[in-house]
Each structure stands twice: as structure tokens, then as C-alpha cells.
C-alpha distance (Angstrom), angle and dihedral (degrees) to the residues before:
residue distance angle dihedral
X1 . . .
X2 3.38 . .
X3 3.91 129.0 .
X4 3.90 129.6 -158.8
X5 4.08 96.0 -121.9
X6 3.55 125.9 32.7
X7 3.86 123.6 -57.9
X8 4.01 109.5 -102.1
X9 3.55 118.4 -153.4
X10 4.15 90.7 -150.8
X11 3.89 86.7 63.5
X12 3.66 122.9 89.5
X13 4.02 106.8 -118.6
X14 4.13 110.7 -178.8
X15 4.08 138.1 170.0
X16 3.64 106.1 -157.1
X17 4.16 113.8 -165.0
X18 3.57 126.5 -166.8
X19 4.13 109.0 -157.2
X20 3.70 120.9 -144.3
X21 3.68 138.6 179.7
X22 3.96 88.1 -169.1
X23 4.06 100.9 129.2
X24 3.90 89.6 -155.2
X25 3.10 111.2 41.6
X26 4.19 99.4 -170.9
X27 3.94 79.8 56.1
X28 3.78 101.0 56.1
X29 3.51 121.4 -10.6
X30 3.55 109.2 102.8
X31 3.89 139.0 163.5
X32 3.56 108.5 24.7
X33 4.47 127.6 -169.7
X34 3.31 111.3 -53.2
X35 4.37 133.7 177.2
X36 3.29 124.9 -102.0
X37 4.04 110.8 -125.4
X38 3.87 99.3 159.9
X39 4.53 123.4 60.4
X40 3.49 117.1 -82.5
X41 3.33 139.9 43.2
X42 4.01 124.4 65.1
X43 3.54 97.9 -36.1
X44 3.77 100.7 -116.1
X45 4.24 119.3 30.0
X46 3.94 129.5 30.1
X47 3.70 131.1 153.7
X48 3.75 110.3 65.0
X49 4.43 122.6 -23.1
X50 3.36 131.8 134.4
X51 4.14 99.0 -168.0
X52 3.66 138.7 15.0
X53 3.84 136.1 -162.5
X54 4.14 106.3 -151.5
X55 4.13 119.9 178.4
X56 3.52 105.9 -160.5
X57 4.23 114.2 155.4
X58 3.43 103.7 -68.3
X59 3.62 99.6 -0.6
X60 4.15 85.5 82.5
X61 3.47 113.7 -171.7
X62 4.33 97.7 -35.7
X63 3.48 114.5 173.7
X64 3.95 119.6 -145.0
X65 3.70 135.9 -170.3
X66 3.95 126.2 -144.8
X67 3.59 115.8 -122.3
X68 3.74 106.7 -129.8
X69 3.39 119.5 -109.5
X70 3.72 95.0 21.6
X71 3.98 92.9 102.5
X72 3.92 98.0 -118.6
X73 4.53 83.3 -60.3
X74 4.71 94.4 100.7
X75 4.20 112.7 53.6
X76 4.18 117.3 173.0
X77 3.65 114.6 -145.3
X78 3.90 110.4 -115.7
X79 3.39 109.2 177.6
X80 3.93 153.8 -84.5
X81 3.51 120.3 -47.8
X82 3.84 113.8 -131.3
X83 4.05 134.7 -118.1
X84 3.96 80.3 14.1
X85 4.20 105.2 170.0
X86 3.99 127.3 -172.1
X87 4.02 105.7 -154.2
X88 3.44 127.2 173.6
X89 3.87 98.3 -74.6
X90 3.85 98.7 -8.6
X91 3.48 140.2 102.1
X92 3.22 121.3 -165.7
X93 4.49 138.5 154.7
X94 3.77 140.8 130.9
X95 3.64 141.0 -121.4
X96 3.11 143.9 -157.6
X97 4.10 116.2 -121.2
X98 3.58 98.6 -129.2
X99 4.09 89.5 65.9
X100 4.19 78.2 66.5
X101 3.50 92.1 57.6
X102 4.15 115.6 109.3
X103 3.36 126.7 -165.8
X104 4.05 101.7 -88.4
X105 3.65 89.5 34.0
X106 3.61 112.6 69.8
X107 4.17 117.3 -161.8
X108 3.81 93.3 -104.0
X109 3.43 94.8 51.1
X110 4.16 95.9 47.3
X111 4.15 97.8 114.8
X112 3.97 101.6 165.3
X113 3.69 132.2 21.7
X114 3.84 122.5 -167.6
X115 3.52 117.1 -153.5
X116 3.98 139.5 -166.1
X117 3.73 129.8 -171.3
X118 3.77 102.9 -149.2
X119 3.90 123.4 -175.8
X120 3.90 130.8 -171.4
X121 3.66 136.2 169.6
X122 3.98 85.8 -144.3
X123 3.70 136.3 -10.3
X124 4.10 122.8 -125.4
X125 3.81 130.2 -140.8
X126 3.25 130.4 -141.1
X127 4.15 91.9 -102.6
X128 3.61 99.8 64.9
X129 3.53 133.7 11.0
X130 4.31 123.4 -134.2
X131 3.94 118.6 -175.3
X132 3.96 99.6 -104.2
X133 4.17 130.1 -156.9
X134 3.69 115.3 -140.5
X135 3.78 149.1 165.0
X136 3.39 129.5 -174.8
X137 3.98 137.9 157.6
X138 4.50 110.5 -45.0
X139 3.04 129.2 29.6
X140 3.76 119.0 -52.6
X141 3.41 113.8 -166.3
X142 4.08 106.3 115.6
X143 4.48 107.4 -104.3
X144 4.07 87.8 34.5
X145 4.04 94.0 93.0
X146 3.69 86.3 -156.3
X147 3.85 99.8 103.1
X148 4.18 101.1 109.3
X149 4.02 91.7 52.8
X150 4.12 89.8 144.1
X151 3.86 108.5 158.6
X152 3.83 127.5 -121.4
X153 3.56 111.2 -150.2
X154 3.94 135.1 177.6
X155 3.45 131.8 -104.3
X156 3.56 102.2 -160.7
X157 3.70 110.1 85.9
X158 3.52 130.4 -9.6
X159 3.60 131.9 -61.5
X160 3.65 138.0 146.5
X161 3.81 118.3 -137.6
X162 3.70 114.4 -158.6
X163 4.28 136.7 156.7
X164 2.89 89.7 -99.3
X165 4.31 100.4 66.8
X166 3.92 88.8 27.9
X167 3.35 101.8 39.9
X168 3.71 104.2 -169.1
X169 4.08 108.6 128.6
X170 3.42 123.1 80.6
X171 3.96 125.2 -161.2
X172 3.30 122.8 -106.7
X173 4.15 100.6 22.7
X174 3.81 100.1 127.6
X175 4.05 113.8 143.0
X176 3.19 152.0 -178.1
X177 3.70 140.6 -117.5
X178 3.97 129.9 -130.6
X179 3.79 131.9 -159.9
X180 3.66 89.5 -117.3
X181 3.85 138.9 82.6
X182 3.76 94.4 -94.0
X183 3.50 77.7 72.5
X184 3.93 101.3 -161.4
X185 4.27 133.8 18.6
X186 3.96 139.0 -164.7
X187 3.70 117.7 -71.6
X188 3.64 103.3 -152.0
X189 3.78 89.5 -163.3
X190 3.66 98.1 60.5
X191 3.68 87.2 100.9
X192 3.95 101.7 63.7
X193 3.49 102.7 8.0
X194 3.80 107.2 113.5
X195 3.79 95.2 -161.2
X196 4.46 82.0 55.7
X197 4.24 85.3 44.7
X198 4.01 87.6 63.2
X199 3.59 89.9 57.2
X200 3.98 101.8 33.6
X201 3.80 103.0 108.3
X202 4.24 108.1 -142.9
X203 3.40 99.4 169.7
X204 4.02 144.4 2.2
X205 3.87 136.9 174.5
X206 3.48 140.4 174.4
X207 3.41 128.1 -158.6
X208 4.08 127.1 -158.2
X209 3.67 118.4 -149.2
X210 3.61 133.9 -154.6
């Protein structure tokens, strides 16, 4: 994942995955991981996900599972992606598909995973609410209706899915939330701003291997 600034290890930088054994996906898979722009919650993902990778300082590239039933609120630690690499503005590691595996859904039966880059420059709880910037897949920008653009991608052979063959995140679309139900507005200086450029997504890709 790459950002238009520079990474900054005092943002919040997270790859949410939602794990499916669905075999169509168009015929069953629904909801996917999506950010949170409005109070409450966890702070970062809702909608549907089952594990997340977050890089925050020294929390380097951990990867947590929810606990089911727990709402998205109770993650386990799981381990430590490997060949993980901090570059100037990218992101970038690799797991293994077993840490994607839940407890109904065993590793070879995993068919689909959807998948959300989601960035913040801090993460609210549900006591008191702070204005927070934030990108993730889609288009941002409040009227667009593109905002939950996660990705569903095949497990079956390998691909790579990048921007550039799906297309769906613009430049220049970081936000910001409000303490309301709009839930999020514009943030007219997501375009210069180089605290918005560490969040900006540019470009992403992930790449199955067989």
C-alpha cells in the first residue's frame, strides 16, 4: 500500500480481511470490511472481517483475529507477518493463508477474501469523540457513494490485484469524521496537507501465490 507523503509511524495504517468459503461470491458473499467515519464502535473497521494486519509504531505489522460473536470489539494476536518492509510511503508484507483461517472456516476451504486498506491519523473510542483523517479503499469524498470499495479476490490460483486493473481509488480523497450522523465531511486540505499525504492511499496490490 502505498501513500502519497511519507509513511508516519504515529498514524494508524490497517488491512482488514473478511474470510469466506462462499464459492460464488456474487451469490453469497455479502458485507465486506468497511471504516469507521462516525463514534463508536472499534475505532477503525466495521461491516463484515474476520482479521486485520495494523502497523502502528511499535505494533509493526501484528496480525489479529476477531473473536466471533464479539461484534468486531475482542481481536487475538496471531502473529508477525513475514518479509514485512516500511519504505518511504509504502507498506508492504506477506502472509501466510492459514493466519486467515477462522474457526468454521478451515484454510482449505477459504474461497474468497475481501479486503480493505483503511488509514487514520488516530482512532476514537466510544468515550469521547476527536475529529479523525482517513482514507481507505473508494472514493471518499462525502456525495461519491463509493466509500466501502473493499476488494474480493480469489484464492484459487494466482493473481495480483492492483489500482491499476480495479481502478477504484482516487488521489487526494482523505476525510474527516464528525460527531454527528453524517458521519464524515470534505477536508479541503487533503490535497497539500502533508499530515493528509501519509494517509492518501495512491496505489495498492495484492498478489496470491501458489
Amino acid at each position: 500500500m502505498t501513500v502519497a507523503g511519507q509513511i508516519n509511524p504515529n498514524d494508524y495504517y490497517f488491512v482488514a480481511f473478511n474470510t469466506s468459503n462462499v464459492a460464488n461470491p456474487t451469490a453469497g458473499l455479502t458485507g465486506g470490511p468497511c471504516p469507521v467515519v462516525t463514534s463508536g464502535g472499534n475505532g477503525f473497521v466495521s461491516g463484515a472481517a474476520t482479521q486485520y494486519v495494523e502497523y502502528h509504531g511499535t505494533n509493526s505489522f501484528a496480525i489479529y483475529s476477531f473473536t466471533p460473536g464479539t461484534n468486531l470489539y475482542t481481536a487475538q494476536y496471531v502473529g508477525s507477518p513475514s518479509q514485512f518492509q516500511v519504505m518511504s510511503n509504502t507498506l508492504q508484507f506477506r502472509i501466510p493463508l492459514s493466519y486467515l483461517a477462522t474457526s468454521s472456516i478451515p484454510v482449505t476451504s477459504i474461497n474468497h477474501i475481501q479486503i480493505n486498506f483503511m488509514n487514520y491519523d488516530n482512532i476514537n473510542d466510544s468515550v469521547q469523540f476527536i475529529p479523525v483523517h482517513f482514507d481507505s479503499l473508494g472514493n471518499s469524498i462525502p456525495g461519491s457513494g463509493e466509500l466501502n470499495d473493499y476488494i474480493t479476490i480469489s484464492t484459487g490460483q494466482g493473481a495480483t490485484y492492483n489500482n491499476v486493473s480495479e481502478d477504484i481509488e482516487p488521489q487526494g480523497d482523505v476525510e474527516v469524521t464528525t460527531n454527528n450522523s453524517g458521519g464524515y465531511i470534505q477536508d479541503s486540505t487533503s490535497e497539500t496537507s502533508s499530515a493528509d499525504q501519509s494517509l492518501d492511499i495512491v496505489g495498492w496490490s495484492v498478489q496470491v501465490e501458489n
